[in-house]
C-alpha positions in Angstrom: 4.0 17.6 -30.0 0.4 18.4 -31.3 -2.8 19.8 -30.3 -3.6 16.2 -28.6 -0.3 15.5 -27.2 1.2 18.7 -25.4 4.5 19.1 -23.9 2.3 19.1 -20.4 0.7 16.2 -21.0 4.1 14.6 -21.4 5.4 16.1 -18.8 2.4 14.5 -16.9 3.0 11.4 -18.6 6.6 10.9 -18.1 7.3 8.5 -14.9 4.5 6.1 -16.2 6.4 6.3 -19.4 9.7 5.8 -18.3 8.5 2.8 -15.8 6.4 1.2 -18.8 9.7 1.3 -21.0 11.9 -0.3 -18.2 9.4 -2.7 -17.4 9.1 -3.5 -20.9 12.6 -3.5 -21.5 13.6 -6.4 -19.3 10.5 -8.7 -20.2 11.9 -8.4 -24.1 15.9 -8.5 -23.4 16.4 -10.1 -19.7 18.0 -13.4 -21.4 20.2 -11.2 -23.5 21.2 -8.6 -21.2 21.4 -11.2 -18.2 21.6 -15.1 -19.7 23.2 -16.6 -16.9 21.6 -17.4 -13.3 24.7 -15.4 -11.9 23.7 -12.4 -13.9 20.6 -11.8 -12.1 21.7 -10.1 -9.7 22.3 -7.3 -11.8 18.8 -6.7 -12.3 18.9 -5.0 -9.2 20.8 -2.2 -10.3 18.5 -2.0 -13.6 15.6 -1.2 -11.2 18.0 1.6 -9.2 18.1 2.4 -12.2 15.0 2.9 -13.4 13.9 4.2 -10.1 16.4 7.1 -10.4 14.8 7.6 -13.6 11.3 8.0 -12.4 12.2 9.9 -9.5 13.8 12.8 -11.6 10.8 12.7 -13.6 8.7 13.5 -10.3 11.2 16.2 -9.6 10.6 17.5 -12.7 6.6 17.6 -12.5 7.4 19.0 -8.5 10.0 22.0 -10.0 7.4 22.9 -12.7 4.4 23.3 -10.1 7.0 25.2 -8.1 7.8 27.3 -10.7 4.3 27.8 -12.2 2.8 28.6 -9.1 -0.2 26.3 -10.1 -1.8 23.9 -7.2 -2.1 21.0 -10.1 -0.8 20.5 -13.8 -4.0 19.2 -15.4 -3.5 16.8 -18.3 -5.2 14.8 -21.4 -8.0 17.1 -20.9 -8.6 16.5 -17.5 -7.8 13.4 -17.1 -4.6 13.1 -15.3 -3.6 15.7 -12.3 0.0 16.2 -11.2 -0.5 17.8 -7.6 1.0 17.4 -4.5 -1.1 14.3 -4.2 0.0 12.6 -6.8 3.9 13.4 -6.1 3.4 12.3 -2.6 2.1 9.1 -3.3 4.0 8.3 -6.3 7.3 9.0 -4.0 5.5 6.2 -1.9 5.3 3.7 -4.3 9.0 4.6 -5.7 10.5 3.5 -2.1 8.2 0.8 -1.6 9.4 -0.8 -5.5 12.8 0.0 -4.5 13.2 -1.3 -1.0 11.0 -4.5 -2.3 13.8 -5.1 -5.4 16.9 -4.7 -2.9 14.9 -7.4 -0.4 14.1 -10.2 -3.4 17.3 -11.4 -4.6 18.4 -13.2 -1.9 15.0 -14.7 -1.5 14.1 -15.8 -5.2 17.8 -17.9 -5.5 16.6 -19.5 -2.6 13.5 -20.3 -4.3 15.5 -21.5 -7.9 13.2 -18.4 -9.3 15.3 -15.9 -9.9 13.7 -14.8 -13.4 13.7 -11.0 -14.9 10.0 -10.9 -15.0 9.8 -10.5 -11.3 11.4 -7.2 -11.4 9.4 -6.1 -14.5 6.2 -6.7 -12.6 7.4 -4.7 -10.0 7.7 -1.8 -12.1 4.3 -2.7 -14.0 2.9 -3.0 -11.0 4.2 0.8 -10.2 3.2 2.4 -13.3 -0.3 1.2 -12.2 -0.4 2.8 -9.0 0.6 6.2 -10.8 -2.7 6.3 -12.8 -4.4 5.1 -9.3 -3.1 8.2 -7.4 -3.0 10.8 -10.4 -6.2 10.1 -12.5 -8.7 12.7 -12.1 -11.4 10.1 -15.0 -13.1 7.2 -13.7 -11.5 5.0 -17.0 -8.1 6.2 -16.4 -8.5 4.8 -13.1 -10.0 1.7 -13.6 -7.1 1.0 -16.3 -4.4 1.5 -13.6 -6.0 -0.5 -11.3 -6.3 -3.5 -13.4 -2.7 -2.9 -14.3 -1.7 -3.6 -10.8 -3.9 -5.9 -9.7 -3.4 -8.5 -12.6 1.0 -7.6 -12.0 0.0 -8.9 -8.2 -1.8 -12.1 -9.3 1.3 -12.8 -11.7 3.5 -11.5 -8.4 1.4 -13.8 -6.0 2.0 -16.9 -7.7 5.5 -16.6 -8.8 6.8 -19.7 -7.1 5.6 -21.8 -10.1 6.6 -25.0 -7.6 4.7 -24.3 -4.6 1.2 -25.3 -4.2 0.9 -22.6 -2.0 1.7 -19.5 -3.7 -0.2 -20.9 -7.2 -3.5 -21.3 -4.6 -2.7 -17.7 -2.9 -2.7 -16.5 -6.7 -5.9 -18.6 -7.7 -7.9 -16.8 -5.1 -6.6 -13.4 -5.6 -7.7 -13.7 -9.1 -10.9 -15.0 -8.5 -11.9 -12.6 -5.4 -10.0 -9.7 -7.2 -11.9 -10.1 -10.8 -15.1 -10.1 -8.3 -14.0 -7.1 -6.7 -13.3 -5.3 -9.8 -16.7 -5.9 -11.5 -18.5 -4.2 -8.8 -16.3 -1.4 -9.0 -16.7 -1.5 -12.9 -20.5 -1.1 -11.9 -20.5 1.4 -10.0 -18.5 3.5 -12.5 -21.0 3.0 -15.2 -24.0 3.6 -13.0 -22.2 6.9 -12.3 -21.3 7.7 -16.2 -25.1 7.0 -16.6 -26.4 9.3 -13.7 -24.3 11.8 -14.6 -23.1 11.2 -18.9 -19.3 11.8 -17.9 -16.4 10.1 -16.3 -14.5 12.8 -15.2 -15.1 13.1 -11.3 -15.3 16.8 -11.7 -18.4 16.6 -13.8 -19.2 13.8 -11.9 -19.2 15.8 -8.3 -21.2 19.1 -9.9 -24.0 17.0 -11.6 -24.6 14.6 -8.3 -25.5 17.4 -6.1 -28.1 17.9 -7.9 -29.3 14.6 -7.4 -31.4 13.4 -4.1 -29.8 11.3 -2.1 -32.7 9.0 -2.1 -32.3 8.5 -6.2 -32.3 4.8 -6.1 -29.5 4.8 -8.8 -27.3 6.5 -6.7 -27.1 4.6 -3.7 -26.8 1.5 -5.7 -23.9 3.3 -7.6 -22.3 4.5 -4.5 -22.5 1.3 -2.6 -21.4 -0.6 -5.5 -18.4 1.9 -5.6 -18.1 1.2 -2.0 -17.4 -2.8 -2.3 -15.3 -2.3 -4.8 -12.9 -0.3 -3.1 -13.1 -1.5 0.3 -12.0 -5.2 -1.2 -8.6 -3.5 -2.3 -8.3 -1.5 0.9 -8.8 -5.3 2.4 -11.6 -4.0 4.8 -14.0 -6.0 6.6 -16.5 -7.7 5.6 -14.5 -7.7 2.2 -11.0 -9.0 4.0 -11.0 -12.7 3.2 -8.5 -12.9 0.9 -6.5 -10.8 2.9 -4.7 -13.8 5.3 -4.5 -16.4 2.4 -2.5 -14.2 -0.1 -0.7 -13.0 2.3 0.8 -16.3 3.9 0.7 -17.8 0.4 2.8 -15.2 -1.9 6.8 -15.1 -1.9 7.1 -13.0 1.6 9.0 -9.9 -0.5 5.5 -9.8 -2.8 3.9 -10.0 0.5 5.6 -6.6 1.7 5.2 -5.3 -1.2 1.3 -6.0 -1.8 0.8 -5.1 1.9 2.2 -1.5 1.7 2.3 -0.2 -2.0 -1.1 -1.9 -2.9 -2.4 -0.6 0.2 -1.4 3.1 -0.2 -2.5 2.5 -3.9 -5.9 2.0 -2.6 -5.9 4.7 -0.2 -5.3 7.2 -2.8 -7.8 5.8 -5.2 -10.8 6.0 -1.8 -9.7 9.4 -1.2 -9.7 10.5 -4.9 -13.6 9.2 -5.2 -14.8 10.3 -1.9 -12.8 13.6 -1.3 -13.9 14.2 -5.3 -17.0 13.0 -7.1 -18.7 11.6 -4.2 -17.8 13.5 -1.5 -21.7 15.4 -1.9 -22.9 12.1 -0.9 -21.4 11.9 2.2 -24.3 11.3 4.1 -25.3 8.1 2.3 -21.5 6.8 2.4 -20.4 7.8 6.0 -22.6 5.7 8.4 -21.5 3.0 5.9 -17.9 3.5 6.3 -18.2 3.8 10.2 -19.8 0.9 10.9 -16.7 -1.1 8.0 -14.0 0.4 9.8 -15.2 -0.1 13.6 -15.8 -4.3 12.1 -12.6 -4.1 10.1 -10.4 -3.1 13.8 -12.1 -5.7 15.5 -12.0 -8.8 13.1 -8.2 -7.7 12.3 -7.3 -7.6 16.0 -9.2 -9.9 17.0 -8.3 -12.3 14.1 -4.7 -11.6 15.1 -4.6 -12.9 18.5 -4.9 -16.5 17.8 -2.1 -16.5 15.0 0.9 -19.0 14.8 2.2 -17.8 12.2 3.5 -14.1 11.6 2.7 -14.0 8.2 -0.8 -14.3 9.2 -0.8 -12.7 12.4 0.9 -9.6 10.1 -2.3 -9.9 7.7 -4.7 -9.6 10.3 -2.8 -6.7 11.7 -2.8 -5.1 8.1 -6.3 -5.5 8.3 -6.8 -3.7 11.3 -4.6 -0.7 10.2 -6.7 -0.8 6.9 -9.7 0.2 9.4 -7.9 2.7 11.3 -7.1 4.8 7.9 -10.8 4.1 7.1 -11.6 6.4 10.2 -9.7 9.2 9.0 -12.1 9.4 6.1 -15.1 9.2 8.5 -13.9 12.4 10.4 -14.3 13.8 7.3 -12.1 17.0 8.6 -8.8 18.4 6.7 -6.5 16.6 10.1 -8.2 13.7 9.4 -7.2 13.6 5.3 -3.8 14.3 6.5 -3.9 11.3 8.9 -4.4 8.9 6.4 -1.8 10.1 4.1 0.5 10.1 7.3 -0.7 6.7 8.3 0.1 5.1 5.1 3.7 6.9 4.7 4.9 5.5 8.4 3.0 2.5 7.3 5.2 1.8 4.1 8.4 1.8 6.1 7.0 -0.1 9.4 5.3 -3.1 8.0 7.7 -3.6 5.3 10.5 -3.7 7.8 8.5 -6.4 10.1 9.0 -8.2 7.2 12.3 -7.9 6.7 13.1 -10.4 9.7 11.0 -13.4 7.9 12.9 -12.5 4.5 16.3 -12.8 6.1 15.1 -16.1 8.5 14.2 -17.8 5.1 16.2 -20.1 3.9 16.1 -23.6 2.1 14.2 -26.1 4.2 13.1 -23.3 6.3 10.1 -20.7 5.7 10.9 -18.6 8.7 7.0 -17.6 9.3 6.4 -19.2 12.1 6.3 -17.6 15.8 8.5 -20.6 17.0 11.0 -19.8 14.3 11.9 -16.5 16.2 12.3 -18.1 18.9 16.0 -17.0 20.7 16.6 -14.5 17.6 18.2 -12.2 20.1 21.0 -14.6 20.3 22.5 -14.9 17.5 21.1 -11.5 15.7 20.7 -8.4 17.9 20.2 -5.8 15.4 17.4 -7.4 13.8 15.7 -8.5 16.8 16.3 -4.6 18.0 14.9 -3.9 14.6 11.6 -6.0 14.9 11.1 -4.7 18.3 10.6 -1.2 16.9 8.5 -1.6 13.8 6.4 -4.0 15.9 6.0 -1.4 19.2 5.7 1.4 15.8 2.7 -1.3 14.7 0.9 -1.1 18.3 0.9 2.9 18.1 3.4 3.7 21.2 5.9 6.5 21.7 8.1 7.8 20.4 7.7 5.2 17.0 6.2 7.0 14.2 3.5 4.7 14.5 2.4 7.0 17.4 2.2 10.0 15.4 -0.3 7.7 12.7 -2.7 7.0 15.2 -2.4 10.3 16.7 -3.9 12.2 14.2 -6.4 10.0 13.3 -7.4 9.7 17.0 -7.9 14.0 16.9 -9.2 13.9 13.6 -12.1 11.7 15.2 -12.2 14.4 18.8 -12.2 17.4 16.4 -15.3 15.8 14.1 -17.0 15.2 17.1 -16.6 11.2 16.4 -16.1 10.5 20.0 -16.9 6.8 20.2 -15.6 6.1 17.2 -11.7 6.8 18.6 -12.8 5.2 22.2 -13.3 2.3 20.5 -10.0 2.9 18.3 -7.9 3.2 21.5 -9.6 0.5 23.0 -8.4 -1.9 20.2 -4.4 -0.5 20.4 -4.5 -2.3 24.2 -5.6 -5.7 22.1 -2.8 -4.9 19.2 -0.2 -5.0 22.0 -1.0 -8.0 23.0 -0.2 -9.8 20.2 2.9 -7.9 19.3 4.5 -8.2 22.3 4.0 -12.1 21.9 6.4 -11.8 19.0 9.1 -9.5 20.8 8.5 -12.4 23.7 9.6 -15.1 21.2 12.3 -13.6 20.2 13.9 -11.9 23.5 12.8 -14.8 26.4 11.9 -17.5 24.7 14.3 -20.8 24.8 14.4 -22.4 20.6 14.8 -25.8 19.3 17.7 -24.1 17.5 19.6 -21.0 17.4 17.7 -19.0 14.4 20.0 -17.7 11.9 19.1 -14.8 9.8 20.9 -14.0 6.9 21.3 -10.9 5.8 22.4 -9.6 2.1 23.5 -6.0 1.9 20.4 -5.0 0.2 18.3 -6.6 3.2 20.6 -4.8 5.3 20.1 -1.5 3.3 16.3 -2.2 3.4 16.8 -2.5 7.1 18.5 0.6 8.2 16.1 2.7 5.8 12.8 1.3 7.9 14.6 1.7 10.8 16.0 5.3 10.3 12.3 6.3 9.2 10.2 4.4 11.9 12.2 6.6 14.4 13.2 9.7 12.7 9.4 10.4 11.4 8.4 9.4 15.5 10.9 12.2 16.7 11.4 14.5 14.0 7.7 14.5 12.8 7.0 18.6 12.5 8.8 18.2 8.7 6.7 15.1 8.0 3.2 16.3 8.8 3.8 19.6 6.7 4.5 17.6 4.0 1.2 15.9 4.0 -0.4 19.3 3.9 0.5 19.6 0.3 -1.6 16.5 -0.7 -5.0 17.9 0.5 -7.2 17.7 -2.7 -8.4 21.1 -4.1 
C-alpha cells in the first residue's frame, strides 16, 4: 500500500473488486471452465460464489465501522463513503443478483441462450450499482452508472433471436444514452458553478448561491431529468413498458428492482447531499413528477393484457410513491423510501417469479389469459402471487403495507396533506387491477390447465420473497431500525 492507495481505501474498494474480478473471470474462462451446454449450470454456483465473496467483504467494511466507532469510512480522498447507506443498499443489490442468477437457468435453456456472459453482466451490472450507492464525487458516480446501464442494454437484448428483446435493447440504448447526457450536463454545470465534484464542496459552495442564478436552476433541472429517467418517473417513463415486456423476464426482475433501488440511492445521494440547499427550486418539481407518475402508472395499468406490462406500469407507479418520500423532505420520510425499495426488491421480483416458471417453449407465459385456472394445477404459486400482488396494492399485514405506511406519515408529519390524499386515493385504483390477476388465476375457467415449472432455484427464489413479503409485514420493528442506519450525515 502507498500514500495513494491505503489499506482503507481497499478496504473500501474491496466488494467492487472482488465482483469486477468474478465478472471478469467468467467472460475470459467460461468456455474453459464450462465448454459444454450441460456445464452451465454450474455457473450458478460461481455466482453463490462470488456473492459469498462480496458479502464477507461488506461484513468486513460493517465490522470495521463497528469497531471504529466512525458513522462513515471515507475513501480515495473523499470520494467513496462506506456508511450504513452504502452497506444497506449494497446488501440490496447482493440479493437481488443472487435471487436473479438462481431464477435464469431454467429460463435461458429454454431460450437456447444459456451463455456465461449473462451471469458476468449480472455481476458487472452489481459492481455498478456499488459506486451508485457509495460515491460521495459526481465522476465516481457517473462512471457506475454507465457501468450498469450499458450491462442492462447488453442484459435487455440478450435473446440474440428475438426481435423483441433486440428492439427492447435498441430503445433502452437510445432513450438511456439521452438520459445520461442530461445528467452529464447537469454535472458539469455544477463542477462549473461550484470548481469541484465532490458533493460536499458542491453543497457548501451552492448555498451561497441565489436560487434565482440562472445556471443553477438549469443545472438542477438538468440533474433532475436525468435521474428521474432512471427512477422511470413520469413524464420520463416511456421506455419503462417496452423494455420491460421486451427483455428475458429474469432481466426484467432484475432491471425492475436492483436498477430501481440503484436509482434511488443515487436521487437521495444528490438531493439529501449537494442539492439538498436547493430544495425549494427542486421540491414543487418533484411533487407535481410524482403526483403524474402515480396517476399515468395506475392509470396506465388498468387497461393491460399482459402482466408484463401491467407489472411496468405498476413499477411506475411505485417509482412515484418513493418520489413522495423525498418530497416530505422529513428523516420518516428518507427512511420510507429506503424501506419501500427493500420490501420492493422481494415483492416484485417474486410477482415475477410465476411468469418465469409459466414460460416455456411455445409459450411466453405473460399474458393474463395464461394464468388463467393456475390454482389448479399449482397452489403454492398461485398462494404466492396472491401475496406479493395484495403486498403490491399496500394492504395488511403484507410488507407492502408497512412501505406505504411510512411514506403516507412521512407526507402527514411534513404537512403534505394532499399529497398522501391523493396517494391513498390511487391504492383503491392499484387494487383494481391486481385483484384482476388473482381473479384469473383463482375463478377464471382456461383454454388449458397452466403448468408452471418450477426448478429448485425458482423454488428457492420463491420461498425467500415469500418468507420476506410476510415476515417484514409482521415482524417489521427489526426492519425499520435497520433503515435508521442509512440516514445520510
Amino acid at each position: 500500500m502507498s500514500e495513494y492507495y491505503t489499506a482503507l481505501d481497499h478496504l473500501a474498494l474491496l466488494p467492487a473488486i472482488l465482483l469486477g474480478l468474478f465478472g471478469c473471470a467468467i467472460f475470459l474462462f467460461d468456455f474453459w471452465l464450462f465448454p459444454k451446454a450441460s456445464d452451465k449450470s454450474k455457473l450458478t454456483w460461481f455466482v453463490i460464489l462470488a456473492e459469498g465473496f462480496t458479502a464477507v467483504a461488506l461484513w468486513r467494511q460493517f465490522s470495521y465501522l463497528q469497531e471504529s466507532g466512525l458513522p462513515a469510512l471515507v475513501a480515495f480522498r473523499g470520494m467513496l463513503s462506506i456508511d450504513g447507506f452504502t452497506l444497506f443498499f449494497n446488501a440490496m443489490f447482493l440479493v437481488a443478483a443472487l435471487l436473479t442468477a438462481l431464477i435464469s437457468y431454467r429460463y435461458l435453456e429454454q431460450e437456447g441462450e444459456h451463455q456465461g456472459e449473462y451471469y458476468g453482466l449480472l455481476l458487472m451490472a452489481q459492481c455498478g450499482m456499488f459506486f451508485m450507492a457509495a460515491s460521495t464525487e459526481l465522476v465516481t458516480l457517473f462512471v457506475g452508472l454507465e457501468l450498469m446501464a450499458l450491462t442492462f442494454y447488453v442484459l435487455v437484448g440478450f435473446l440474440a433471436r428475438d426481435k423483441r428483446s433486440n428492439e427492447a435493447a435498441m430503445k433502452y440504448f437510445v432513450l438511456g444514452s439521452f438520459s445520461s447526457a442530461f445528467l452529464a450536463y447537469g454535472f458539469s454545470l455544477l463542477y462549473g458553478l461550484t470548481g469541484s465534484t465532490r458533493m460536499a464542496d458542491i453543497g457548501a459552495l451552492l448555498e451561497t448561491r441565489p436560487m434565482t442564478d440562472p445556471l443553477l436552476m438549469l443545472a438542477v433541472g438538468c440533474t433532475i431529468v436525468g435521474v428521474l429517467f432512471k427512477l422511470g418517473v413520469a413524464p420520463f417513463h416511456m421506455w419503462v413498458p417496452d423494455i420491460y415486456e421486451g427483455a428475458p423476464t429474469p432481466v426484467t426482475a432484475y432491471l425492475s428492482v436492483a436498477s430501481k433501488a440503484a436509482a434511488v440511492a443515487m436521487l437521495l445521494r444528490l438531493f439529501e447531499g449537494p442539492l439538498a440547499g436547493s430544495r425549494e427550486l427542486w421540491e414543487p418539481v418533484l411533487a407535481a413528477a410524482a403526483i403524474l407518475t402515480i396517476t399515468v402508472g395506475n392509470l396506465g395499468a388498468l387497461s393491460q393484457s399482459s402482466v408484463k406490462r401491467m407489472l411496468a406500469y405498476s413499477a411506475i407507479a411505485h417509482a412515484g410513491y418513493m418520489l413522495l418520500g423525498l418530497v416530505a423532505g422529513n428523516a420518516t420520510g428518507i427512511k420510507g423510501i429506503v424501506l419501500y425499495a427493500f420490501i420492493y426488491t422481494f415483492m416484485n421480483l417474486g410477482a415475477f417469479l410465476v411468469l418465469i416458471g409459466l414460460h416455456r417453449k411455445g409459450l411466453r407465459g405473460e399474458n393474463l389469459e395464461d394464468l388463467n385456472g393456475l390454482m389448479r394445477t399449482n397452489g403454492f404459486a398461485s398462494v404466492a402471487m396472491l401475496i406479493f400482488l395484495v403486498s403490491l396494492a399496500g394492504i395488511p399485514p403484507t410488507a407492502g403495507f408497512l412501505a406505504k405506511y411510512y411514506i403516507f406519515l412521512a407526507l402527514i408529519e411534513s404537512g403534505h396533506y394532499y399529497l398522501a390524499l391523493i396517494g391513498v386515493l390511487y391504492v383503491a385504483v392499484a387494487i383494481y387491477y391486481y385483484f384482476r390477476v388473482i381473479r384469473a388465476m383463482f375463478f377464471e375457467e382456461p383454454d388449458a390447465l397452466p403448468q408452471l415449472r418450477m426448478s429448485r432455484g425458482l423454488r428457492l427464489a420463491f420461498a425467500t420473497a415469500v418468507v420476506a413479503t410476510i415476515g417484514i409485514g409482521i415482524f417489521a420493528e427489526p426492519f425499520v431500525r435497520l433503515t435508521g442506519m442509512t440516514l445520510l450525515r
